[in-house]
gemmi code that builds the backbone of each chain (N, CA, C; Angstrom):
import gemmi

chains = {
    "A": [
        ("UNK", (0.846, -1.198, 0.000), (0.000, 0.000, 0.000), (0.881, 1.248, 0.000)),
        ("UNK", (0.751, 2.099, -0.806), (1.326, 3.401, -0.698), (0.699, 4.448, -0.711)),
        ("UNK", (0.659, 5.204, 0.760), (0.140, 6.527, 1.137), (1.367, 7.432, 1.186)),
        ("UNK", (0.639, 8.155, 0.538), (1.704, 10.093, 0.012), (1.734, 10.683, 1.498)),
        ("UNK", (3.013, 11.004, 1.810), (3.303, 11.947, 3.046), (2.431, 12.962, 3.338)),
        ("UNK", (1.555, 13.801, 2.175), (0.808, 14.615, 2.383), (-0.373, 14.264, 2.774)),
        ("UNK", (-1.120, 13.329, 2.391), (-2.282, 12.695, 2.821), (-2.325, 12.016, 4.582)),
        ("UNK", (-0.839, 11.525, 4.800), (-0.996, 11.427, 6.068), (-1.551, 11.642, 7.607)),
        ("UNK", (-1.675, 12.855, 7.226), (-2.129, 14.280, 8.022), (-3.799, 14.130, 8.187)),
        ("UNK", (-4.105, 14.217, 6.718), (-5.514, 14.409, 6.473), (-6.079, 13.056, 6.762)),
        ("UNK", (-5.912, 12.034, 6.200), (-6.769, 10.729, 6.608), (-6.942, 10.093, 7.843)),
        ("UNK", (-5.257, 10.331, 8.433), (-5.732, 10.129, 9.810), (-5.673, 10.801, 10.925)),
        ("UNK", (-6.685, 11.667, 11.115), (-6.921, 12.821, 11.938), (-6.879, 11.666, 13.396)),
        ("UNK", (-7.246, 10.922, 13.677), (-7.621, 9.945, 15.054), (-6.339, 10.119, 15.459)),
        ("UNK", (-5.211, 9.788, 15.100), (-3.758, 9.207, 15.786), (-3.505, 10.776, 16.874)),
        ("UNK", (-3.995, 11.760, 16.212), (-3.627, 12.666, 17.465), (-4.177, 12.932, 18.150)),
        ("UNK", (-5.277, 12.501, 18.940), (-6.616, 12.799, 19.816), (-6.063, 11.736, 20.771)),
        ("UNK", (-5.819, 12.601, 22.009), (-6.298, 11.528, 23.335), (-6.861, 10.643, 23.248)),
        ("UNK", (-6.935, 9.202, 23.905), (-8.303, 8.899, 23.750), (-8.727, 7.828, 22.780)),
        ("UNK", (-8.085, 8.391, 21.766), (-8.798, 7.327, 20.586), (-8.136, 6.216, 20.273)),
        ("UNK", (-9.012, 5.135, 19.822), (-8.475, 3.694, 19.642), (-6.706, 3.722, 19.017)),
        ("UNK", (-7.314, 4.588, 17.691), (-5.592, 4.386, 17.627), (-4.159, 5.169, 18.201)),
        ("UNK", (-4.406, 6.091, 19.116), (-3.688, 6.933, 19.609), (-2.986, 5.863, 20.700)),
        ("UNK", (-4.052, 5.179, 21.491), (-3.901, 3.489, 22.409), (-3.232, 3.032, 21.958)),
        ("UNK", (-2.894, 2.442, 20.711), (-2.858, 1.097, 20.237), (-1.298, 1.636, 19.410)),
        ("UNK", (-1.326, 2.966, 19.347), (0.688, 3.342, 18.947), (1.290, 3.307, 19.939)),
        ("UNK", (0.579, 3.576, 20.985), (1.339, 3.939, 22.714), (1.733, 2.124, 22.674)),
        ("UNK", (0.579, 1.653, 22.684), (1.536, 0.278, 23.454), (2.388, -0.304, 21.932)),
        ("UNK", (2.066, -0.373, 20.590), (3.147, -0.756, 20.273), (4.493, -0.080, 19.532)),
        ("UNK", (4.072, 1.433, 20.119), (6.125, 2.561, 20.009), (6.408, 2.508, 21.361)),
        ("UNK", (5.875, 1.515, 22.544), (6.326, 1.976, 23.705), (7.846, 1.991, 23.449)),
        ("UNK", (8.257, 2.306, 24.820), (10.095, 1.897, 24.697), (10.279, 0.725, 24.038)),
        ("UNK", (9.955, -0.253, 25.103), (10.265, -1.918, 24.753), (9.463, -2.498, 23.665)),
        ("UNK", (8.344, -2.198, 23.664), (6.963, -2.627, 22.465), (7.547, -3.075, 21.392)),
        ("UNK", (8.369, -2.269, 20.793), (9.079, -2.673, 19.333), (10.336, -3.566, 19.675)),
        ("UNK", (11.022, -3.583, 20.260), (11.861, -4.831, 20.643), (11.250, -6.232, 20.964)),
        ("UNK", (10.338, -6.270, 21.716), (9.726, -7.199, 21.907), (8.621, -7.812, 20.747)),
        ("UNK", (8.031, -7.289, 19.944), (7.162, -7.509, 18.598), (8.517, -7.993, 17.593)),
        ("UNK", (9.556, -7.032, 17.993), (10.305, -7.314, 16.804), (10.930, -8.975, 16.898)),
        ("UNK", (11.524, -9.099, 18.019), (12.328, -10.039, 18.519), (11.223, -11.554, 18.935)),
        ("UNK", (10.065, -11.506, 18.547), (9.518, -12.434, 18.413), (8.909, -12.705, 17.253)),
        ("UNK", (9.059, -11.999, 15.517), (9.103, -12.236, 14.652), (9.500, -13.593, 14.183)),
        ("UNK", (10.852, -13.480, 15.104), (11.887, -14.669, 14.502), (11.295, -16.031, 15.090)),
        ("UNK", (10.004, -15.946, 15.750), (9.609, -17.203, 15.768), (9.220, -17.397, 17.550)),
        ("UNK", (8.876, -18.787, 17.972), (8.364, -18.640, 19.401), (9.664, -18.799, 20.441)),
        ("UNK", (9.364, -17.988, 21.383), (10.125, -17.631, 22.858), (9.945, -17.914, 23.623)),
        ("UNK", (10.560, -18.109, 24.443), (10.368, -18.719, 26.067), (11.006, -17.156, 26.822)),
        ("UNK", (10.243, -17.098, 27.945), (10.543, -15.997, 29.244), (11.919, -15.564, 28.733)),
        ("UNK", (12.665, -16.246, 29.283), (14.460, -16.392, 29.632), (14.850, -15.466, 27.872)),
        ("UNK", (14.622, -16.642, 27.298), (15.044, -16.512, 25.640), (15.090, -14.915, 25.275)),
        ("UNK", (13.516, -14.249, 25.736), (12.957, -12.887, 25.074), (13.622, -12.194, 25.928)),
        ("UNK", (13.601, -12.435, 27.230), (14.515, -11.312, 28.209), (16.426, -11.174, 27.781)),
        ("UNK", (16.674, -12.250, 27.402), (18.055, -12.339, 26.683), (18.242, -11.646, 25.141)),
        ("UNK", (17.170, -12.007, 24.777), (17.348, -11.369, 23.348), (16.882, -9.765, 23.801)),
        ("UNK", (16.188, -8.714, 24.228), (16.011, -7.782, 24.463), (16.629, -7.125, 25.685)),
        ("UNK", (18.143, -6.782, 24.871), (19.303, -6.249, 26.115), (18.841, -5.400, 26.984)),
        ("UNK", (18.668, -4.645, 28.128), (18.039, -4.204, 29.387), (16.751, -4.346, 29.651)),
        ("UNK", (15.998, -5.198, 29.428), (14.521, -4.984, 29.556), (14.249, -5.828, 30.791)),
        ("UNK", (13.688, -5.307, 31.892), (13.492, -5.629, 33.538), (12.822, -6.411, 33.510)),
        ("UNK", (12.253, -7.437, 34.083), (11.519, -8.391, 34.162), (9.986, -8.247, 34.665)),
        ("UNK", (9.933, -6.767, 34.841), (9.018, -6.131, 35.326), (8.072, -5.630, 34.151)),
        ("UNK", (9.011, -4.723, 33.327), (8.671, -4.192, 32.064), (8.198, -5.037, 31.370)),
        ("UNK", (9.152, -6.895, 31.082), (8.718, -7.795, 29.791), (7.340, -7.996, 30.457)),
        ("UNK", (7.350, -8.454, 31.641), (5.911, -8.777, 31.872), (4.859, -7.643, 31.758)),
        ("UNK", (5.043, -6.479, 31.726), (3.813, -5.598, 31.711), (3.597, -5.311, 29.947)),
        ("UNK", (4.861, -5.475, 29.224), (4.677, -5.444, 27.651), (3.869, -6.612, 27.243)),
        ("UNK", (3.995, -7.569, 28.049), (3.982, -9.162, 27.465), (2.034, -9.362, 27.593)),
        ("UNK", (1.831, -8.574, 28.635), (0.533, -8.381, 29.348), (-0.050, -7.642, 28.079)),
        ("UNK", (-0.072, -6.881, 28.034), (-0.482, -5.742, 26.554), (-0.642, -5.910, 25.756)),
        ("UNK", (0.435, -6.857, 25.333), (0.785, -7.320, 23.703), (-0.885, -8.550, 23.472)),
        ("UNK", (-0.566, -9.354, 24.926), (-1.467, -10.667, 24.669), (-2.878, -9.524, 24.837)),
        ("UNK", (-3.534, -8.657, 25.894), (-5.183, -8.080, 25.812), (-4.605, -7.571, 24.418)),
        ("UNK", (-4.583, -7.379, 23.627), (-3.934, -6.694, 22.456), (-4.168, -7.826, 21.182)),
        ("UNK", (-4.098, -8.845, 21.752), (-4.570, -9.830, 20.837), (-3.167, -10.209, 19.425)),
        ("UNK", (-2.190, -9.468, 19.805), (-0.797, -9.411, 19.498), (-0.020, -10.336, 19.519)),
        ("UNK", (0.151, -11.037, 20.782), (1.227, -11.876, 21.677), (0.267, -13.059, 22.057)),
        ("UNK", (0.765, -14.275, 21.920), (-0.643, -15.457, 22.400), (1.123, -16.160, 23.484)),
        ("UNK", (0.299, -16.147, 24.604), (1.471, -16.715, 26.148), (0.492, -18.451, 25.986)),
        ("UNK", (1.762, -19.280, 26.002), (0.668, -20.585, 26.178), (1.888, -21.318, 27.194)),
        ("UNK", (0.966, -21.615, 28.341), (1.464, -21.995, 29.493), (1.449, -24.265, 29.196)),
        ("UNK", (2.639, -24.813, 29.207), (2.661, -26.327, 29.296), (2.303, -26.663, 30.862)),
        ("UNK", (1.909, -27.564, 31.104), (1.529, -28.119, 32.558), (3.061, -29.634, 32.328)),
        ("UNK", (4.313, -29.051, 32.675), (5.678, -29.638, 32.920), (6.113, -28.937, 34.152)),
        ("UNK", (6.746, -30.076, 34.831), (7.807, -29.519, 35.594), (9.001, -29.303, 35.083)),
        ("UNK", (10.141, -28.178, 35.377), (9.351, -27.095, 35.843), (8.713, -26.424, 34.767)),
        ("UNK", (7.637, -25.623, 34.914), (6.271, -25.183, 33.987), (7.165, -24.483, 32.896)),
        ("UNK", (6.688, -24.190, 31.997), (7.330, -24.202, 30.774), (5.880, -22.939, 30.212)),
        ("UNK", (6.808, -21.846, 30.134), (5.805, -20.878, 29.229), (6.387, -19.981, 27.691)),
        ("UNK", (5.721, -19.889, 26.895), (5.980, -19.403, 25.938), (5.537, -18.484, 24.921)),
        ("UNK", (5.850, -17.616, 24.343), (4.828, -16.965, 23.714), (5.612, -16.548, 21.934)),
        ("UNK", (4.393, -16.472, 21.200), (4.202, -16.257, 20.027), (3.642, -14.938, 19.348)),
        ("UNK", (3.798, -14.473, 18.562), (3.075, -13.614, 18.076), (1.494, -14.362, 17.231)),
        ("UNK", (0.652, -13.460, 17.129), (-0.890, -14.043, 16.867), (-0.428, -13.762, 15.343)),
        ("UNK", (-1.688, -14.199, 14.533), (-1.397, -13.692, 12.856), (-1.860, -12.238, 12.884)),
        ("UNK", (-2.242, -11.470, 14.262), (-2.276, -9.984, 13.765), (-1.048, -9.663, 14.163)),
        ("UNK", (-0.581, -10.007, 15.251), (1.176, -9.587, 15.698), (1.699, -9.425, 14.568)),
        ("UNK", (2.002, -10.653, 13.629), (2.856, -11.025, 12.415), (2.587, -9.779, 11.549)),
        ("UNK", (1.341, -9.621, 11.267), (0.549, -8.261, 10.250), (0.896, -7.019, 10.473)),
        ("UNK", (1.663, -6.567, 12.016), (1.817, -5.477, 12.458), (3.184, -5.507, 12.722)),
        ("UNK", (4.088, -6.479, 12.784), (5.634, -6.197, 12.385), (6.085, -6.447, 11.027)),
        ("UNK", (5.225, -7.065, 10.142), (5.010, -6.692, 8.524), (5.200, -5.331, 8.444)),
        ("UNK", (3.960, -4.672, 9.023), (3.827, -3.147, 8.934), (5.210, -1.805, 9.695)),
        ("UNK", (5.794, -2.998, 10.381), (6.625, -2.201, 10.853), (8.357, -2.520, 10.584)),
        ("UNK", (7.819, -3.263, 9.878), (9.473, -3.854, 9.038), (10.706, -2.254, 8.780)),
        ("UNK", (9.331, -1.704, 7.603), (10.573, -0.772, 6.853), (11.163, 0.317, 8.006)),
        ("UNK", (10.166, 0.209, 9.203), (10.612, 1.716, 9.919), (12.300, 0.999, 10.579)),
        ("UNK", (11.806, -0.326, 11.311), (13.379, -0.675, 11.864), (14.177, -0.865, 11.149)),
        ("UNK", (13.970, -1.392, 9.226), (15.296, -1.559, 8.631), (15.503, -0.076, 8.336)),
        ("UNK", (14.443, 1.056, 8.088), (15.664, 2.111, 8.054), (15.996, 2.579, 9.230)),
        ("UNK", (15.775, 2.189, 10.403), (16.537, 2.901, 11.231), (17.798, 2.018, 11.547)),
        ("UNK", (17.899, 0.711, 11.533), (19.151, 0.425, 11.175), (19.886, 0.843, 10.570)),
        ("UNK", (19.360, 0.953, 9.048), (20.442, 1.887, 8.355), (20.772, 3.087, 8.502)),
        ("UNK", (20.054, 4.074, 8.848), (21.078, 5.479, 9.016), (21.264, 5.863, 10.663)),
        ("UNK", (20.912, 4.345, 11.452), (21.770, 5.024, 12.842), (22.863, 5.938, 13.093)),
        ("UNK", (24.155, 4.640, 11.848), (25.332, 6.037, 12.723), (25.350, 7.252, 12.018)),
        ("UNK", (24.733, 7.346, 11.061), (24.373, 9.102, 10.712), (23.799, 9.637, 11.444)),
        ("UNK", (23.077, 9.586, 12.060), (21.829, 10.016, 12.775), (22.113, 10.327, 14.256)),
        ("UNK", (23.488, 9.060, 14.739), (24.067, 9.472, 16.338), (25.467, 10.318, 16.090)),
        ("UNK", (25.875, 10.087, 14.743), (27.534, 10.675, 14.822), (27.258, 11.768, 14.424)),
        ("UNK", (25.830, 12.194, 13.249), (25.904, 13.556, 13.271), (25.845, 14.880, 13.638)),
    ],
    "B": [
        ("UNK", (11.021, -1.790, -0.767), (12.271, -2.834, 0.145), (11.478, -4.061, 0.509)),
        ("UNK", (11.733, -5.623, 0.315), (11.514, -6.289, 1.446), (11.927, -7.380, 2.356)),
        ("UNK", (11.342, -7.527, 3.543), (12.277, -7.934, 4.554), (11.738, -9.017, 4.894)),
        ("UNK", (11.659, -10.090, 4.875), (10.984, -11.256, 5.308), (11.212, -11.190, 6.962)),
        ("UNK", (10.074, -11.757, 7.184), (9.972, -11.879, 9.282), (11.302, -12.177, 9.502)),
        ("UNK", (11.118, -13.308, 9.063), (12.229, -14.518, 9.945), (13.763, -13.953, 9.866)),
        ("UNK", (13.865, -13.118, 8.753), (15.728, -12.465, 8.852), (15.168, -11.081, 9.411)),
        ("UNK", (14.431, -10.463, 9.859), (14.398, -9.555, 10.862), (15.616, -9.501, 11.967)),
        ("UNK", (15.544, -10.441, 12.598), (16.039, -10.985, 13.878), (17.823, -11.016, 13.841)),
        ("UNK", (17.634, -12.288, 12.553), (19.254, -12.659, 11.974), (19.866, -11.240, 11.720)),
        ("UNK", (19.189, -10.184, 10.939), (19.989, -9.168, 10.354), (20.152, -7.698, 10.901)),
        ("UNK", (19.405, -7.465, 12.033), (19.165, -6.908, 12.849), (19.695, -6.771, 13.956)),
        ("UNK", (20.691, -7.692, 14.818), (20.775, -7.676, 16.055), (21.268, -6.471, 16.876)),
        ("UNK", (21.684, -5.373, 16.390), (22.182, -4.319, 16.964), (20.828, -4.055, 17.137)),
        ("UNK", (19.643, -3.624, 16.882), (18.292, -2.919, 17.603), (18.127, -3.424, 18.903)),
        ("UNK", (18.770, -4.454, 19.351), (18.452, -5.334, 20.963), (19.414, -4.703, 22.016)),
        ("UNK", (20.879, -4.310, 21.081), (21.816, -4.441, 22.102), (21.654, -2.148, 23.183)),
        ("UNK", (21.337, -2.436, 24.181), (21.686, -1.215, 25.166), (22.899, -0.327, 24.127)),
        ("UNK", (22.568, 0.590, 24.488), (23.492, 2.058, 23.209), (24.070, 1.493, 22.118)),
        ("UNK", (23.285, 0.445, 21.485), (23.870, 0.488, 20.022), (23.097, 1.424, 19.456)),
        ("UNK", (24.064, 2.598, 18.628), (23.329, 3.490, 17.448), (21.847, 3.184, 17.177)),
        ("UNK", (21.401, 1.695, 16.641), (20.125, 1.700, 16.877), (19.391, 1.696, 17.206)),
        ("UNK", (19.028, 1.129, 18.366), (18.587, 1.516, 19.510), (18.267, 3.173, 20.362)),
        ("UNK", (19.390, 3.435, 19.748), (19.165, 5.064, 20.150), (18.592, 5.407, 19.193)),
        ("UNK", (18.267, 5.237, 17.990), (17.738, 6.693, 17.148), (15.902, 5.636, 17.252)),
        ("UNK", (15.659, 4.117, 17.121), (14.539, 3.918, 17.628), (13.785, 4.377, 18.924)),
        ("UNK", (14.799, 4.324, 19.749), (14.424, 4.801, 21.198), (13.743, 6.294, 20.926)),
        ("UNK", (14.761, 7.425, 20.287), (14.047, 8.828, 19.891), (13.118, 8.884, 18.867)),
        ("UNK", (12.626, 8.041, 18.102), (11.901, 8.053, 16.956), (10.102, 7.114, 17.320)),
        ("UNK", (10.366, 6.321, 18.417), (9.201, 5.516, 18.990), (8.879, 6.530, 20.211)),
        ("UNK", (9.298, 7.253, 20.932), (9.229, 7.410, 21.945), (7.856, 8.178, 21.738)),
        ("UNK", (7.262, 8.132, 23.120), (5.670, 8.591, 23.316), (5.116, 9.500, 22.381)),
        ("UNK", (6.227, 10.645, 22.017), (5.300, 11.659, 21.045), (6.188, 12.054, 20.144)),
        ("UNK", (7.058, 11.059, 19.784), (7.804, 11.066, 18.165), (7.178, 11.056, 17.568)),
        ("UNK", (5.977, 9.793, 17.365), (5.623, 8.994, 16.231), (4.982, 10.484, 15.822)),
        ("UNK", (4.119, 10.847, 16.858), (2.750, 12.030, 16.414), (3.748, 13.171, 15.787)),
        ("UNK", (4.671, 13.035, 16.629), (5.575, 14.732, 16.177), (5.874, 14.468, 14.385)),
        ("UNK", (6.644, 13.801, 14.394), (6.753, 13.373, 13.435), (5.692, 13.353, 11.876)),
        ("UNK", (5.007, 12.587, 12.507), (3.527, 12.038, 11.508), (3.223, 13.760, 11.665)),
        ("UNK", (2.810, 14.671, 12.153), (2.381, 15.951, 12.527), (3.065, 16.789, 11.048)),
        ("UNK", (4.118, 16.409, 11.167), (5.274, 17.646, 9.982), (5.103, 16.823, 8.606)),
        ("UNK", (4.712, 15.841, 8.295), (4.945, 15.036, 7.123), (3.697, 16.165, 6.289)),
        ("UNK", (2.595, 16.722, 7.180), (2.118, 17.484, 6.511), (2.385, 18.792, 6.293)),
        ("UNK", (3.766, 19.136, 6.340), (4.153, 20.459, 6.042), (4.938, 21.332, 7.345)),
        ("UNK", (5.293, 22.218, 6.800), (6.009, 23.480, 7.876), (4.704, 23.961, 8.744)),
        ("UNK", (5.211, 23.636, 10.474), (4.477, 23.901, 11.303), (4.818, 24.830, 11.995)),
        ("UNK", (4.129, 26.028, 12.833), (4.865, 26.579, 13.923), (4.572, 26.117, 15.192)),
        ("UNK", (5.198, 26.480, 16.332), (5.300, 25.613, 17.603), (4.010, 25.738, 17.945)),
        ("UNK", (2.921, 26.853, 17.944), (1.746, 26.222, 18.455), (0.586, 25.756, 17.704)),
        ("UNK", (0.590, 25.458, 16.153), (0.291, 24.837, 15.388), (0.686, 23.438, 15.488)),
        ("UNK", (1.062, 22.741, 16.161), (2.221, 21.870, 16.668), (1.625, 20.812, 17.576)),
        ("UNK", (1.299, 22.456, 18.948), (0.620, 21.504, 20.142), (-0.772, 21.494, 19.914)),
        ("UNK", (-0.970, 22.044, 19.021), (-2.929, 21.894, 18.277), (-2.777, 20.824, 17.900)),
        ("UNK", (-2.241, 20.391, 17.127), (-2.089, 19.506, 15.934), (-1.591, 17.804, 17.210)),
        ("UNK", (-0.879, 17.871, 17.754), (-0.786, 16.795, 19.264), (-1.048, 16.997, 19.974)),
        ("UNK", (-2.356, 16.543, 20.145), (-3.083, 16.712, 21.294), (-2.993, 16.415, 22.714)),
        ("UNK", (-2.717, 16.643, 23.638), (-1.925, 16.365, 24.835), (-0.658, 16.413, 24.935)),
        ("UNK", (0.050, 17.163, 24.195), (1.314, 17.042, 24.465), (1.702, 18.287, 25.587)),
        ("UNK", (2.336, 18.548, 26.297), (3.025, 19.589, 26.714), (3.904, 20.092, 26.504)),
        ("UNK", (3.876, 21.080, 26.841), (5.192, 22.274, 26.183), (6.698, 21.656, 26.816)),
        ("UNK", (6.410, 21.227, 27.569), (7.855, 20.766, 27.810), (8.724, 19.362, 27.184)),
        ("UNK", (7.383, 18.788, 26.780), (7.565, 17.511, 26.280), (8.007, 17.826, 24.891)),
        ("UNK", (7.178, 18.673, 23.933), (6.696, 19.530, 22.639), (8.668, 19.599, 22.744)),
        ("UNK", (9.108, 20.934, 23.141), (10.027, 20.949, 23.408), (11.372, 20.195, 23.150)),
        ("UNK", (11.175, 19.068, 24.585), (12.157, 18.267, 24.541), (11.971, 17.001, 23.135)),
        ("UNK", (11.144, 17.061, 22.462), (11.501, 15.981, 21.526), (11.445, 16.821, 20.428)),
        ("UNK", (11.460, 18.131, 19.662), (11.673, 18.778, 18.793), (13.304, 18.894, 18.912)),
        ("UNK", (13.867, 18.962, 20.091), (15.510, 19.429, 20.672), (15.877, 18.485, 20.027)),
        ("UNK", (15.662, 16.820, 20.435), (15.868, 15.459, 20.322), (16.087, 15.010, 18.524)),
        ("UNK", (15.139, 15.899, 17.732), (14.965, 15.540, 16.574), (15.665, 16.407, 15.889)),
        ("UNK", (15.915, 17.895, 16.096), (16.872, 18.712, 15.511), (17.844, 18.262, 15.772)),
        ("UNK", (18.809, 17.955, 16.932), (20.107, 17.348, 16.953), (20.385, 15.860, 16.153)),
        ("UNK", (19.163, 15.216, 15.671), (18.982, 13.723, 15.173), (19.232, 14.266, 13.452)),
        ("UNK", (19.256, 15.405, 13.313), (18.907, 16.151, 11.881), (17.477, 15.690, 11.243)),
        ("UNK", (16.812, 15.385, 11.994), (15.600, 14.811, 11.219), (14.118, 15.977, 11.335)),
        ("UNK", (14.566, 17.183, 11.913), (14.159, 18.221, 11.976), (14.495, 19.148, 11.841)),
        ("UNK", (13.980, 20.299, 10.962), (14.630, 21.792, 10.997), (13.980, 22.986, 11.472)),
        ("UNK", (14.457, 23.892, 12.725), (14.155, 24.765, 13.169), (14.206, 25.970, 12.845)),
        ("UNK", (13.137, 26.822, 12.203), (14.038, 28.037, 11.504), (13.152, 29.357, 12.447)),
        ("UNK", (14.044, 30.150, 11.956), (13.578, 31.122, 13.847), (13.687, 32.980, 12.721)),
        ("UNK", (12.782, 33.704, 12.638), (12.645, 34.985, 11.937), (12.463, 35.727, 12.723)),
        ("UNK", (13.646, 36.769, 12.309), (13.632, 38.371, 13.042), (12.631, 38.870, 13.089)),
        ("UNK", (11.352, 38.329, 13.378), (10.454, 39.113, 13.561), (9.760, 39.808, 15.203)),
        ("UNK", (9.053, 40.566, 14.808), (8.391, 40.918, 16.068), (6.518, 40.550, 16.036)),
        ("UNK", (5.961, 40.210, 16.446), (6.180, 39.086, 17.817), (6.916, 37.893, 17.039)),
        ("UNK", (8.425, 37.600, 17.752), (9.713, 36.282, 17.132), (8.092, 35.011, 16.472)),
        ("UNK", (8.756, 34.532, 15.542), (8.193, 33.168, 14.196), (9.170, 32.776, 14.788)),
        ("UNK", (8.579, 31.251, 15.120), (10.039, 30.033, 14.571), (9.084, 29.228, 14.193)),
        ("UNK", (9.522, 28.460, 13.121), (8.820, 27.080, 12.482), (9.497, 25.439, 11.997)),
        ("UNK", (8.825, 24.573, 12.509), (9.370, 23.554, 12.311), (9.407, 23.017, 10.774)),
        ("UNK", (10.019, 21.872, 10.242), (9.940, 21.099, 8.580), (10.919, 19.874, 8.957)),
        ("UNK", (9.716, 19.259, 9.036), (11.045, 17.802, 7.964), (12.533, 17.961, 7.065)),
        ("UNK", (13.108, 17.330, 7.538), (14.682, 17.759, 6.842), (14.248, 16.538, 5.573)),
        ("UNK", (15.168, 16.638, 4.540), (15.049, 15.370, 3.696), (14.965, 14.248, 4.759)),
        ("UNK", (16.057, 14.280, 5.466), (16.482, 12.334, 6.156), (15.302, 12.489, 7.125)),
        ("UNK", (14.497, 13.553, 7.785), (12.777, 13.255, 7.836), (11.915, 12.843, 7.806)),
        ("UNK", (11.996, 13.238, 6.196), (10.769, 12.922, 5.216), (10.827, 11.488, 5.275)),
        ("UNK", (12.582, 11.079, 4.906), (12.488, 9.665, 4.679), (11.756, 8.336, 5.551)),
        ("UNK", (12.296, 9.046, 7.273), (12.390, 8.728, 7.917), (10.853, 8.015, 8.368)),
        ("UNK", (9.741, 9.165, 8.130), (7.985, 9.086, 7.855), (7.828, 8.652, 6.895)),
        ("UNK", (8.089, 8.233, 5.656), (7.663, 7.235, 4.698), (7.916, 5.854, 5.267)),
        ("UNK", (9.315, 5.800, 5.965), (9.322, 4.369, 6.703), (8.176, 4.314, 7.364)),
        ("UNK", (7.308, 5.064, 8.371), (6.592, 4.468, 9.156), (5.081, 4.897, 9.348)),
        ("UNK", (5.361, 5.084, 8.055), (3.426, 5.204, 7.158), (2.897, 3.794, 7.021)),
        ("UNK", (3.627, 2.529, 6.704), (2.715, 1.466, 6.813), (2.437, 1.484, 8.251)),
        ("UNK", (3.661, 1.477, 9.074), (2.977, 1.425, 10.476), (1.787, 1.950, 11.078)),
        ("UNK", (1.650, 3.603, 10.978), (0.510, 4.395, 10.912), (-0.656, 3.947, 10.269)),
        ("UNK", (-0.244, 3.425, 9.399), (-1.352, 3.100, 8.336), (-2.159, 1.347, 9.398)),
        ("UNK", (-1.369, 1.141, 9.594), (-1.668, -0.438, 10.207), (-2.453, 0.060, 11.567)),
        ("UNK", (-2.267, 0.775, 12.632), (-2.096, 1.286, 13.593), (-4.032, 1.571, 13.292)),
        ("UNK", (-3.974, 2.842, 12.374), (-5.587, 3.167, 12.108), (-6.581, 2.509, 11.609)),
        ("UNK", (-5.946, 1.191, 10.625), (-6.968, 0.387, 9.935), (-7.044, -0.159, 11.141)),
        ("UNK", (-6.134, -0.879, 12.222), (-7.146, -1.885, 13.025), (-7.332, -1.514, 14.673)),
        ("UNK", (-6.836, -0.290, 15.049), (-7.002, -0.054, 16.457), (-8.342, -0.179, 16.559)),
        ("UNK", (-9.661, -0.063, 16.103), (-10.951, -0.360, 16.706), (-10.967, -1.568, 17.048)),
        ("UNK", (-10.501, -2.761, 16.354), (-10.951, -4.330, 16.281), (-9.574, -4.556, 17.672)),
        ("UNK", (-8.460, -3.998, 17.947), (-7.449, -3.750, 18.737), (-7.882, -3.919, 20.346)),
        ("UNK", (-8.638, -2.380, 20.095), (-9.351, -1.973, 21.832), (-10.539, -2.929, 22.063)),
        ("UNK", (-11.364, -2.641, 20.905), (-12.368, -3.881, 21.676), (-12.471, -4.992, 22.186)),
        ("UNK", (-11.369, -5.973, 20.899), (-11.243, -7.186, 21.124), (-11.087, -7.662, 22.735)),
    ],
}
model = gemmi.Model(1)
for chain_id, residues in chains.items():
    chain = gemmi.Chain(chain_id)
    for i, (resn, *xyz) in enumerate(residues, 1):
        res = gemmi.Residue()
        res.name, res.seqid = resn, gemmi.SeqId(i, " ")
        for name, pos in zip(("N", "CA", "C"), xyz):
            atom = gemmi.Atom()
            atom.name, atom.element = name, gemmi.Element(name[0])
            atom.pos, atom.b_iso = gemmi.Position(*pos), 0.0
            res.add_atom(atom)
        chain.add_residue(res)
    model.add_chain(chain)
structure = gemmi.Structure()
structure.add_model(model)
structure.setup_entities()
């Protein structure tokens, strides 16, 4: 899909209103961690340990309150095994997948012009 | 550009690691009222209180500190006229503009489904 920079503005008047569904729904996934965590479970399903390792400083406090969000969010699906010791894991849903689709090009370009962007 | 899920992860790993370059310019570019600041200028040269109309809840100090954040990032330009009562006005720099075309699908994803999002 390709929307013109100028139209941006105009079609979606909602994203800047308090309040509104989608103003919600950028907060939890541009939080800090939001995009590390969507991103870093692209690559397939995670365990606790795994996602807290792959997402360098993120508190165990934070994964769980992202992890919380992501799943009412209908984003993140947590599926708990009944093993000792218990064994939990989580996945992205097929809308998760649809919404780091959507958010592919922003992290590969910000990969690419990081060190322009910090050295300049 | 495209990026398949699954090498997200593989090709990416500096977005995970604490002060890698990427991480920092995602960190300033996701943060609470980038996305809007941002998405805000794609429709043109703004002045500062055309700005906080246009983001709704933002505060002046916030307004502020992430315009500072984005001029030093070069991804904003501040231009300031000898006038009386003082003009200053914000614009997208080119590496900007670019920067909001990356994350128009996102936006775009964000508004098609935040209703089905919150309710669910």
């Amino acid at each position: 899909m390709t929307v013109s920079l100028g139209s941006l503005r105009a079609d979606r008047p909602d994203i800047y209103v308090t309040g509104c569904p989608s103003r919600v729904v950028l907060d939890h996934v541009t939080s800090k961690w939001g995009v590390l965590v969507l991103a870093a479970l692209a690559g397939g399903t995670l365990r606790w340990g795994e996602l807290r390792r792959e997402v360098d400083g993120i508190s165990e406090k934070m994964l769980a309150s992202t992890l919380r969000t992501f799943e009412a969010d209908g984003l993140v699906q947590r599926t708990a095994y009944p093993e000792v010791p218990p064994r939990v894991d989580y996945r992205l849903t097929p809308l998760g997948r649809d919404l780091v689709e959507a958010m592919t090009p922003l992290i590969t370009w910000v990969a690419a012009h990081a060190e322009e962007i910090v050295s300049g």
